[in-house]
SENUKOL-901633 format. One record per residue (C-alpha): residue in one letter; x, y, z. Coordinates in nm, 3 decimals. Example, Ala and Ser with C-alpha at 12.3 -4.5 7.8 and 13.67 -1.06 7.14 Angstrom:
2
+-----+---------+---------+---------+
! res !       X !       Y !       Z !
+-----+---------+---------+---------+
!   A !   1.230 !  -0.450 !   0.780 !
!   S !   1.367 !  -0.106 !   0.714 !
+-----+---------+---------+---------+
//
This chain:
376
+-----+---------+---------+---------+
! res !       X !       Y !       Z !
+-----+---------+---------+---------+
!   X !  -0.943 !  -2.733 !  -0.331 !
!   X !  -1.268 !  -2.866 !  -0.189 !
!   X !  -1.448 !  -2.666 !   0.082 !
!   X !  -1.350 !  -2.949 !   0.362 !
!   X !  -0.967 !  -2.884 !   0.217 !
!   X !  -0.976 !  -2.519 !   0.259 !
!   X !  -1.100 !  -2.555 !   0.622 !
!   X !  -0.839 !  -2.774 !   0.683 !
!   X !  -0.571 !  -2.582 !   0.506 !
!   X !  -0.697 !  -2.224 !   0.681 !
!   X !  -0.702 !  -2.473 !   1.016 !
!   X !  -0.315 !  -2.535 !   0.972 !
!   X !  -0.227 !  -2.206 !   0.875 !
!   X !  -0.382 !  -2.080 !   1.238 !
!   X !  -0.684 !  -1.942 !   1.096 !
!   X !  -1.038 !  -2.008 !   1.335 !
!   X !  -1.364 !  -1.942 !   1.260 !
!   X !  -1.513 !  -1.600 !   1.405 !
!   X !  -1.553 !  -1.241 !   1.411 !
!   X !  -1.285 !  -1.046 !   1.370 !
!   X !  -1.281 !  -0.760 !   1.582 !
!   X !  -1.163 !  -0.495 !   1.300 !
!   X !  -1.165 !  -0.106 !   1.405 !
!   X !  -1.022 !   0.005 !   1.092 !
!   X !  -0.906 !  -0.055 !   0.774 !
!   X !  -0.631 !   0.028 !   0.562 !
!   X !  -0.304 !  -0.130 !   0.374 !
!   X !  -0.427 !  -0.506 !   0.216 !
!   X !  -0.244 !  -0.795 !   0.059 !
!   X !  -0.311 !  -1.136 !  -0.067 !
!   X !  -0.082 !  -1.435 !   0.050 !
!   X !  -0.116 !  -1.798 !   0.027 !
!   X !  -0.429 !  -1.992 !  -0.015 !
!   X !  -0.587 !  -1.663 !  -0.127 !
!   X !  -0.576 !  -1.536 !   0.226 !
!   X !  -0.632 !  -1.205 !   0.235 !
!   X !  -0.406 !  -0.970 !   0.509 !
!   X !  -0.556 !  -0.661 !   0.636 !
!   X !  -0.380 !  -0.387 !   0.827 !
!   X !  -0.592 !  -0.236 !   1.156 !
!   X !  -0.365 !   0.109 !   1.233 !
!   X !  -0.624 !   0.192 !   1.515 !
!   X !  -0.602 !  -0.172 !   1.707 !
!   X !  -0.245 !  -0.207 !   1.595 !
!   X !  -0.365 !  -0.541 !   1.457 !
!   X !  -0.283 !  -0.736 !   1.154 !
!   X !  -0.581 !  -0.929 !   1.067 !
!   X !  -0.519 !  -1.257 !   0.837 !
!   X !  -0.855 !  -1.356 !   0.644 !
!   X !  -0.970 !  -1.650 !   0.459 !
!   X !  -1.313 !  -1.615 !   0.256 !
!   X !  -1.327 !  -1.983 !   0.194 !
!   X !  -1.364 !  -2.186 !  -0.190 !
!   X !  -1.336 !  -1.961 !  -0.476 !
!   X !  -1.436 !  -2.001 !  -0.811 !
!   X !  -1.168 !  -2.035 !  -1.156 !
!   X !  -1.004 !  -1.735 !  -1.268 !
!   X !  -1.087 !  -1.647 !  -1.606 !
!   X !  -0.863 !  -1.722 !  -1.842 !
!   X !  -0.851 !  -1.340 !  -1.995 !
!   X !  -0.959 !  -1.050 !  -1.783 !
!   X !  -0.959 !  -0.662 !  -1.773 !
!   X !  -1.127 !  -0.376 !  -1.572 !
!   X !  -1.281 !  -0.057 !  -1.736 !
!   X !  -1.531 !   0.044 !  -1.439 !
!   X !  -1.640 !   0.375 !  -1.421 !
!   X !  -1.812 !   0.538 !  -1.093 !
!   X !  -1.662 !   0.275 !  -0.835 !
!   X !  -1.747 !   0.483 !  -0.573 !
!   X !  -2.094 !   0.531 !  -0.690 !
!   X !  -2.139 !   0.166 !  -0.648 !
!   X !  -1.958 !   0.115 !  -0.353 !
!   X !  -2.220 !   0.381 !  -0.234 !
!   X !  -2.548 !   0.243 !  -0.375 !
!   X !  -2.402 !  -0.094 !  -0.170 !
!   X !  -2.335 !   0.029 !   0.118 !
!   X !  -2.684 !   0.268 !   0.188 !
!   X !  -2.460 !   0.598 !   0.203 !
!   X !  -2.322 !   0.904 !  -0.010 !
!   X !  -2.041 !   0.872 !  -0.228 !
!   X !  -1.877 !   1.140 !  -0.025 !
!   X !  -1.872 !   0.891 !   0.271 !
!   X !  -1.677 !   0.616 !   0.080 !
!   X !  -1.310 !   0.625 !   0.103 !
!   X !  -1.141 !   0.308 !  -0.067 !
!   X !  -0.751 !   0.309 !   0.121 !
!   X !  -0.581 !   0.027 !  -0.082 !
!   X !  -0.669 !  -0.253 !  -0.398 !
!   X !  -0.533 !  -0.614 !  -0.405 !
!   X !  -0.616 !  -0.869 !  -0.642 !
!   X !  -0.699 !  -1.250 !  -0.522 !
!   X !  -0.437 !  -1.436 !  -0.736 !
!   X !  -0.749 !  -1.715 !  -0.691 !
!   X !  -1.026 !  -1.525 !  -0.873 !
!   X !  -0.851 !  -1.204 !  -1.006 !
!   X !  -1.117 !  -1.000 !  -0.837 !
!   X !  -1.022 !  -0.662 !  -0.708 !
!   X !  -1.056 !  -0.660 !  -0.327 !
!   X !  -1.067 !  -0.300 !  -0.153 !
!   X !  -1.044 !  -0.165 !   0.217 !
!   X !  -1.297 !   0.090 !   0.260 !
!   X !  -1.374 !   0.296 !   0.537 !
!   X !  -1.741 !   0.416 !   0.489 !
!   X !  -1.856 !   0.795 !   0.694 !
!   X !  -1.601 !   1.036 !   0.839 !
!   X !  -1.398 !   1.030 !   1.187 !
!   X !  -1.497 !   0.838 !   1.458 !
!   X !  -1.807 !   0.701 !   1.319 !
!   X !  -1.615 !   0.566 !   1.057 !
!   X !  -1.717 !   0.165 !   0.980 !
!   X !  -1.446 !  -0.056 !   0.825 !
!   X !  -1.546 !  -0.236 !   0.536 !
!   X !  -1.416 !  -0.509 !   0.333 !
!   X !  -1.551 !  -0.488 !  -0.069 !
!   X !  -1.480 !  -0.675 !  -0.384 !
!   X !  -1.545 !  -0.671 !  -0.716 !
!   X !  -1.529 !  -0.860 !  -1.004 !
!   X !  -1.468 !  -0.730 !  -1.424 !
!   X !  -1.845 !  -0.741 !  -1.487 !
!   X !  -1.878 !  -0.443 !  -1.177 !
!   X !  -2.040 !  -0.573 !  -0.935 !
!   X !  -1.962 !  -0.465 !  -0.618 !
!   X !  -1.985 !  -0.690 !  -0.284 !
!   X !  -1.920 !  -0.619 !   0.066 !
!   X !  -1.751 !  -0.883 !   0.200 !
!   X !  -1.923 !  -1.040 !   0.537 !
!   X !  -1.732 !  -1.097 !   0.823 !
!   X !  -1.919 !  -1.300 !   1.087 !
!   X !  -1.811 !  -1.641 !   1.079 !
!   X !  -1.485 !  -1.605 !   0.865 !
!   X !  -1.201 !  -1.809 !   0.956 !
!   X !  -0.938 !  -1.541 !   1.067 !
!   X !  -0.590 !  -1.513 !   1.258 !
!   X !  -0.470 !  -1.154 !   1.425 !
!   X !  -0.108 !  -1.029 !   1.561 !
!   X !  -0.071 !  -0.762 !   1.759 !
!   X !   0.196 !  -0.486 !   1.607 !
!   X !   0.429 !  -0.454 !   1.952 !
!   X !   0.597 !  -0.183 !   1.901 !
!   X !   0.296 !   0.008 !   1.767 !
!   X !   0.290 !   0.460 !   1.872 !
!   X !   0.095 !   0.435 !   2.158 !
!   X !  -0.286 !   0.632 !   2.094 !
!   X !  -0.124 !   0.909 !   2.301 !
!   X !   0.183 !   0.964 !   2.079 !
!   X !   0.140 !   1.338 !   1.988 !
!   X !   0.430 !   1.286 !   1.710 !
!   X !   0.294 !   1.369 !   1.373 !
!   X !   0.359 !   1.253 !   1.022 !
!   X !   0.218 !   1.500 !   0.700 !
!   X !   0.106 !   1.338 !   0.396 !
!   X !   0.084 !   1.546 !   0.062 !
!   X !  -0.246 !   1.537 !  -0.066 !
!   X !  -0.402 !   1.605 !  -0.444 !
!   X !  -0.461 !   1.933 !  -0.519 !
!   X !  -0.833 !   1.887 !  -0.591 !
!   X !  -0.871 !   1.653 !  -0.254 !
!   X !  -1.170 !   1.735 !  -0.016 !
!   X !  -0.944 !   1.617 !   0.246 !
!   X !  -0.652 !   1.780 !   0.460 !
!   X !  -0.602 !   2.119 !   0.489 !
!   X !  -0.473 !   2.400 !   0.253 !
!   X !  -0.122 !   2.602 !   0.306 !
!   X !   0.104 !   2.826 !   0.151 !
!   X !   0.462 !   2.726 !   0.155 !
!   X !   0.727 !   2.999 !   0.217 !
!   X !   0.812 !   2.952 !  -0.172 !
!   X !   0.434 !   3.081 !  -0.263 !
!   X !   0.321 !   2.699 !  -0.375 !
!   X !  -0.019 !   2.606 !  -0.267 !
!   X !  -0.039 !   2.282 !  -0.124 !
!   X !  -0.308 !   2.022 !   0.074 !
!   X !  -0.160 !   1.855 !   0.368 !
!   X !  -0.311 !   1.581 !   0.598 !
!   X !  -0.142 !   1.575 !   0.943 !
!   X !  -0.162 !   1.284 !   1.071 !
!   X !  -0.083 !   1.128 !   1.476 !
!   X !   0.167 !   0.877 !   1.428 !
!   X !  -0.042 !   0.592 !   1.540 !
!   X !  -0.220 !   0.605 !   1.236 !
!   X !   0.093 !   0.524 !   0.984 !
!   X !   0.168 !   0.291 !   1.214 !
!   X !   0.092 !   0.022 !   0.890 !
!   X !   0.167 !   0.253 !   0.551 !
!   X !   0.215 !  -0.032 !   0.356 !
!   X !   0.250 !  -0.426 !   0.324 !
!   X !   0.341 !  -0.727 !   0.156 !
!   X !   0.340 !  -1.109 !   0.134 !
!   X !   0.671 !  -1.241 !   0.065 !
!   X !   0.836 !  -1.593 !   0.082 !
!   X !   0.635 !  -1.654 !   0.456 !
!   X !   0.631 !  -1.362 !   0.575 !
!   X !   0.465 !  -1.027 !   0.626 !
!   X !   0.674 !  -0.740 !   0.516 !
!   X !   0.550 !  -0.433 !   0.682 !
!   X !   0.662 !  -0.101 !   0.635 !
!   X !   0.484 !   0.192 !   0.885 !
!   X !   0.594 !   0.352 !   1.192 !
!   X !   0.690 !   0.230 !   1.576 !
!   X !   0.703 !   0.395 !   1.922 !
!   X !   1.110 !   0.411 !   1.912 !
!   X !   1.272 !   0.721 !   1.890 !
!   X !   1.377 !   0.622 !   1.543 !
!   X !   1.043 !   0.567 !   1.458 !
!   X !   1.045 !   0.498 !   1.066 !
!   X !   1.076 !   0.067 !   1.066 !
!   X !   1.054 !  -0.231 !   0.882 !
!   X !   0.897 !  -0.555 !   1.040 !
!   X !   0.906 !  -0.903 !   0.952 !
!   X !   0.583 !  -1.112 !   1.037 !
!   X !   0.620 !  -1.439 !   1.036 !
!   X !   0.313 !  -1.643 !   0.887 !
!   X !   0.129 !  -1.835 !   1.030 !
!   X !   0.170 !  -1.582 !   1.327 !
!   X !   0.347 !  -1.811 !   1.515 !
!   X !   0.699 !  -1.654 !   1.567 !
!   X !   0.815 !  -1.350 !   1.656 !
!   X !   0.816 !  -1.066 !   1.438 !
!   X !   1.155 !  -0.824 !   1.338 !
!   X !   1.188 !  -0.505 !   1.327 !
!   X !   1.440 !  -0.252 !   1.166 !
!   X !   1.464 !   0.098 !   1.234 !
!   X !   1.549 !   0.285 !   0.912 !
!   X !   1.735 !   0.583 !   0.816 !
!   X !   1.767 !   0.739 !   0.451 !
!   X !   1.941 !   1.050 !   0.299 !
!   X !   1.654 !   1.273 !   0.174 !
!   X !   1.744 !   1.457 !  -0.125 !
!   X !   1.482 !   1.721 !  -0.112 !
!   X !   1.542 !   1.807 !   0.268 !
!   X !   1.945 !   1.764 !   0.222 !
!   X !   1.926 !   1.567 !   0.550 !
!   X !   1.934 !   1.178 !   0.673 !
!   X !   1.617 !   1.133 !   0.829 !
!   X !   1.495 !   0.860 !   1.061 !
!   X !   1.108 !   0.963 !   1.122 !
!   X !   0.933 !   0.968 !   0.792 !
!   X !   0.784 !   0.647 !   0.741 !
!   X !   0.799 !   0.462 !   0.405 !
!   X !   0.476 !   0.543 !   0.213 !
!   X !   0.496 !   0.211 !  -0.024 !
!   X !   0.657 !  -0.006 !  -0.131 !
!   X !   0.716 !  -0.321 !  -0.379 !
!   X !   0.974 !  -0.614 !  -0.312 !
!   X !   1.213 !  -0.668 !  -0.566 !
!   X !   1.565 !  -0.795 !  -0.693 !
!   X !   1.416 !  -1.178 !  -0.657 !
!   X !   1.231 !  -1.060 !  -0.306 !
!   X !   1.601 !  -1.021 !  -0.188 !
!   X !   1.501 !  -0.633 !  -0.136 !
!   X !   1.257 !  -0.404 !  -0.181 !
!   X !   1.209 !  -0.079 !  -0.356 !
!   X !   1.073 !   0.197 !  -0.137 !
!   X !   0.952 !   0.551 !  -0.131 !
!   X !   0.812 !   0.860 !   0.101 !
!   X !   0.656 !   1.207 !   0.137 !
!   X !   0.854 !   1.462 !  -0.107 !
!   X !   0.925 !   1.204 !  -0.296 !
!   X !   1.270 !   1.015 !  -0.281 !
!   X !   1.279 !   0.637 !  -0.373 !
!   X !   1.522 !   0.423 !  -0.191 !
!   X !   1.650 !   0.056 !  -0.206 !
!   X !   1.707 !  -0.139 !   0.095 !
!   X !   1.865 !  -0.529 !   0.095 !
!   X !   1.658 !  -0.748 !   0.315 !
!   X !   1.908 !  -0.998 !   0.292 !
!   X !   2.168 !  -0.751 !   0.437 !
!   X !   1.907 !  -0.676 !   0.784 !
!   X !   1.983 !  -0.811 !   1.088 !
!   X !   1.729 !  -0.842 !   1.368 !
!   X !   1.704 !  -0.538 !   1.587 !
!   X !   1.957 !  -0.339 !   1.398 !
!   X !   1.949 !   0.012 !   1.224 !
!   X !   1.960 !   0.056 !   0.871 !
!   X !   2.093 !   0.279 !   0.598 !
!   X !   1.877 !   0.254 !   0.260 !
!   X !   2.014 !   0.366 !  -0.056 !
!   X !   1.818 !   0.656 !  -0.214 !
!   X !   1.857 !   0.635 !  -0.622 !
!   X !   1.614 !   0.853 !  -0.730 !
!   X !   1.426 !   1.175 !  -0.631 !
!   X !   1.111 !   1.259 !  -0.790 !
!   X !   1.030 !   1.614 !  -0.607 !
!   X !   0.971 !   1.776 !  -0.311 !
!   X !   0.589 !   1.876 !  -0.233 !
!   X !   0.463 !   1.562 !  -0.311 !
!   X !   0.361 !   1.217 !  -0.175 !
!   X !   0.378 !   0.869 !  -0.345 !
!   X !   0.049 !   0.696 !  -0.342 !
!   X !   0.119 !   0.348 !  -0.428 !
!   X !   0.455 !   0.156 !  -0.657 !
!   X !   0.416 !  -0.182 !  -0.879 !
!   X !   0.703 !  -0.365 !  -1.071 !
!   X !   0.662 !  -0.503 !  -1.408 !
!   X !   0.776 !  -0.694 !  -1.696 !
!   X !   0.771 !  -0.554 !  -2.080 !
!   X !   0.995 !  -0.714 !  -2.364 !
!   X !   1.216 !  -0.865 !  -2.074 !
!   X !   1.256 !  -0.598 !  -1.903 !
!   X !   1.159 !  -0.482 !  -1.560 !
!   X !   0.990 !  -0.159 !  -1.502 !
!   X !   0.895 !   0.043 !  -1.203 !
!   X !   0.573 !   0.247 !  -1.194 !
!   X !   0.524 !   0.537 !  -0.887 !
!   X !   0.220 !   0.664 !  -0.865 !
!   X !   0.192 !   1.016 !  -0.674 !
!   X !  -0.073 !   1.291 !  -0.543 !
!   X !   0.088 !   1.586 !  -0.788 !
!   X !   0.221 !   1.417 !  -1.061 !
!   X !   0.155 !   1.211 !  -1.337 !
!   X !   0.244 !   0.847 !  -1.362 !
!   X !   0.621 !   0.757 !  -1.362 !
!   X !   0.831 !   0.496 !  -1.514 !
!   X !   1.195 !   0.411 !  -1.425 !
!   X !   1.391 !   0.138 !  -1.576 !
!   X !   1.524 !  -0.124 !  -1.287 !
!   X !   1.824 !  -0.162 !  -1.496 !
!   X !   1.869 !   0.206 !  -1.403 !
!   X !   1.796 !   0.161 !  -1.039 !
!   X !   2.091 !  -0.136 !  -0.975 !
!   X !   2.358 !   0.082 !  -1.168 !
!   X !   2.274 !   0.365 !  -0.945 !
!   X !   2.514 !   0.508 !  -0.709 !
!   X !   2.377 !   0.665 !  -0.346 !
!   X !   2.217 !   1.022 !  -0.358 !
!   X !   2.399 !   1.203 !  -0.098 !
!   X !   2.386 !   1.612 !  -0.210 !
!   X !   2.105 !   1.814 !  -0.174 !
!   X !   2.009 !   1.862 !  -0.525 !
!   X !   1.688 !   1.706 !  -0.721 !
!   X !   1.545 !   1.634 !  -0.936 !
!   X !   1.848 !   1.363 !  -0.946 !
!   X !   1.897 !   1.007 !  -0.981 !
!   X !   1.810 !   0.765 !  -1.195 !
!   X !   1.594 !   0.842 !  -1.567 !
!   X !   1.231 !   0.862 !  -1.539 !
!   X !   0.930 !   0.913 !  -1.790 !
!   X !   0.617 !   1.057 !  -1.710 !
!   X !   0.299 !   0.835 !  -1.870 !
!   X !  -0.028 !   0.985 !  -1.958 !
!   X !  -0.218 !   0.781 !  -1.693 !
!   X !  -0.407 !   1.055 !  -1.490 !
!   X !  -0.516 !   1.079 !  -1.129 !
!   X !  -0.380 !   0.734 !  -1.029 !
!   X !  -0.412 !   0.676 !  -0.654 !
!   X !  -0.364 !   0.295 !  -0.619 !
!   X !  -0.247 !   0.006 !  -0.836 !
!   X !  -0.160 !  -0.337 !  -0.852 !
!   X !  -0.091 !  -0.618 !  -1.047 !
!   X !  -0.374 !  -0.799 !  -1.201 !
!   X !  -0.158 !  -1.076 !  -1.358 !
!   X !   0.169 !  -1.058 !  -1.512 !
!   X !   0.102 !  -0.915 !  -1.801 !
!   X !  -0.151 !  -0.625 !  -1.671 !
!   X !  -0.169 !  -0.349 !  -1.393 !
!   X !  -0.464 !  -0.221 !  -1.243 !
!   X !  -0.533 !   0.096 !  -1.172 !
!   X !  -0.754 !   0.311 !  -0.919 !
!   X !  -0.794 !   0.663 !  -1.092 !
!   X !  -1.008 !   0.961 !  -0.899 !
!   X !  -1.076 !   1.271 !  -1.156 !
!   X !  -1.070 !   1.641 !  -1.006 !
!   X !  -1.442 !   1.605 !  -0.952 !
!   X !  -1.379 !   1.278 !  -0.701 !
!   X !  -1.540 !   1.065 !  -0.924 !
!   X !  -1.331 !   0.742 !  -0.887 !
!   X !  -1.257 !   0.451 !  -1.171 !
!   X !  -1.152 !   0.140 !  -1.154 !
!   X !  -0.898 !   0.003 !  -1.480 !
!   X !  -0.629 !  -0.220 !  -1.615 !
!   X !  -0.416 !  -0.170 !  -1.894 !
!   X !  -0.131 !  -0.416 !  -2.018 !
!   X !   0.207 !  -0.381 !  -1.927 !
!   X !   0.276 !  -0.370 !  -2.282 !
!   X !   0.157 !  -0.029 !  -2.332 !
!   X !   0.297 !   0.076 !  -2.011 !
+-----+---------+---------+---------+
//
C-alpha cells in the first residue's frame, strides 16, 4: 500500500494525525493495517496507532537477541535497571517485535513505544505526528479506588515485596490499586477489541468488547469463575491473559494462583454476568505471565507462561473434553507438560510456525528469542 493509501486507509479507520497524549504503557496488540493498539491503565485510554508504510516481511525470520534490555538502555540514555518492557507484539506487516516500555520508576516513569527487528536493533518509536485514534475505558476503577489486586512475582524479581505465607513458602508479591489492572490483557479479533482487566462494579473482574474503528459502543461482562486453589467462585480477580480460541468463538483465559478457564464469547450477552469454565489448575502461589496457541503436526497446543514455573504445554484436544473444576483440589484438570524454556515472561506468535519469546535470567538480564512450534 502506497504512503497516500495508508493515509487514506488510517483516515477511514478514524485515525488523525497528532500527539497522542499517552501516560502509560502497558498490554499491546496488532490489528488491521498493522495498527498497533496500546493500553493506557493510568488515563483509562485505549490508544489505536498507525506508524505509516512498512517495508516486506522477510520471507524466513528468527530472534536470538541477547541483552535486550541493555539495548533498550544504551537507546534510551538510562540504566538497564530503569527499563521495564510490559508486553511484545509482532507487526504481522514487518514481523518486527514491538514492545511497551516504561523507562525510570514511579511517577517519573516515561512511556515508551520500542521496536526491533532480527538483526537487534532497537528503535524507539516517535510519536509526534502519528496518525492515532483513543477510547476512553467507561467503566474504568476510579484513581481513588483503594481495592487492590496482588500479582505473584519471580522469585529473583527486584520488584514487589517479600512474605512468608502461613505454610512457610517464601513468596514476592506486587500489590497493586485496582486502577492499574484496569487493562491486564488484550486482543484484536474479527473488529473488535477484546479486553480483559478490571471495572469500577462491584463485580469488578470484566470482559469488554471495543468496537473498531471506535465508533460504537463498547460491552462489557462481569465475570465469575470457580477457583480451584481458593475452593471458592470468585468475581474480583481479574484475568491475567489471555488468547482467543475455538475459531475466535471463545477465548482461553487464566489468573493469579493459577487456574485456566474457558469462556464462549458467542454465549455473552451485553451487560450480563458470566460463569467461565475452569479446566485446568496449574498451582496456587503463582501468576501467569502471558498464554499463546499453536499448531504442531495438526494439532493445537496451548503454552502458559508463569512467574514460578517453567513453561507449560496442554493439548486443546484436552481442554474441549474437559468437564468444569468445581472441588477444591489441584493440581487437577486437564494433562500438562512442563518444557525446558526458562524464565519466560512474555510471548507471542511470530508467524505460524514460530513463537517468540521474552526470557529474563535470575540476574535480570533479559533476551529476546523464537523457536519453532515444531520443537515446542
Amino acid at each position: 500500500m502506497s504512503e497516500n493509501g495508508t493515509a487514506a486507509r488510517y483516515a477511514d479507520l478514524g485515525l488523525e494525525a497528532g500527539t497522542p497524549e499517552i501516560e502509560s504503557v502497558g498490554p499491546i496488540a496488532f490489528g488491521p493495517d498493522g495498527i498497533l493498539f496500546v493500553a493506557d491503565n493510568a488515563s483509562a485510554s485505549i490508544f489505536a496507532l498507525g506508524f505509516g508504510p512498512a517495508g516486506p516481511r522477510p520471507d524466513s525470520l528468527a530472534y536470538d537477541i541477547e541483552d535486550l534490555d541493555d539495548r533498550l538502555a544504551s537507546r534510551l540514555g538510562c540504566s538497564r535497571e530503569d527499563v521495564s518492557i510490559r508486553d511484545i507484539a509482532v507487526c504481522p506487516l514487518t514481523g518486527e517485535v514491538y514492545m511497551s516500555v516504561m523507562r525510570g520508576n514511579g511517577s517519573a516513569a516515561i512511556p515508551v513505544i520500542a521496536r526491533v527487528g532480527a538483526d537487534g536493533v532497537v528503535v524507539d518509536v516517535p510519536l509526534e505526528g502519528v496518525p492515532f485514534a483513543r477510547t476512553a475505558i467507561e467503566d474504568a476503577p476510579d484513581l481513588g479506588d483503594e481495592r487492590i489486586d496482588v500479582q505473584v512475582l519471580p522469585d529473583d524479581s527486584a520488584a514487589g515485596e517479600q512474605i512468608e505465607t502461613g505454610s512457610g513458602v517464601t513468596l514476592r508479591i506486587a500489590r497493586e490499586g485496582l486502577r492499574t489492572v484496569t487493562v491486564t490483557d488484550l486482543d484484536y479479533v474479527d473488529g473488535a477489541l477484546l479486553v480483559a482487566g478490571a471495572s469500577n462494579e462491584e463485580f469488578s473482574s470484566t470482559l469488554r468488547r471495543i468496537p473498531f474503528p471506535f465508533n460504537g459502543a463498547a460491552q462489557s461482562n462481569s465475570l465469575e469463575i470457580f477457583h480451584v486453589s481458593h475452593g471458592k467462585y470468585e468475581t474480583a480477580s481479574p484475568i491475567r491473559t489471555f488468547v482467543p480460541y475455538d475459531g475466535d468463538g471463545s477465548i482461553l483465559a487464566s489468573y493469579t494462583c493459577t487456574p485456566i478457564v474457558h469462556f464462549s464469547l458467542d454465549e455473552m450477552e451485553p451487560a450480563t454476568h458470566v460463569m467461565g469454565s475452569t479446566v485446568a489448575e496449574l498451582g496456587s502461589m503463582n501468576s501467569p505471565t502471558d498464554m499463546v496457541a499453536y499448531r504442531r503436526d495438526g494439532e493445537e497446543y496451548l503454552l502458559v507462561a508463569t512467574a514460578r514455573l517453567p513453561l507449560v504445554r496442554i493439548a486443546c484436544a484436552d481442554i474441549d473434553g474437559q468437564e468444569a473444576l468445581t472441588e477444591p483440589d489441584e493440581p487437577v484438570g486437564v494433562p500438562r507438560e512442563e518444557l525446558d524454556h526458562a524464565d519466560v515472561v512474555r510471548m507471542t506468535n511470530l508467524d505460524d510456525g514460530s513463537v517468540v519469546m521474552l526470557q529474563q535470567n535470575g540476574a535480570g538480564a533479559v533476551s529476546l528469542r523464537s523457536y519453532e512450534c515444531a520443537a515446542l
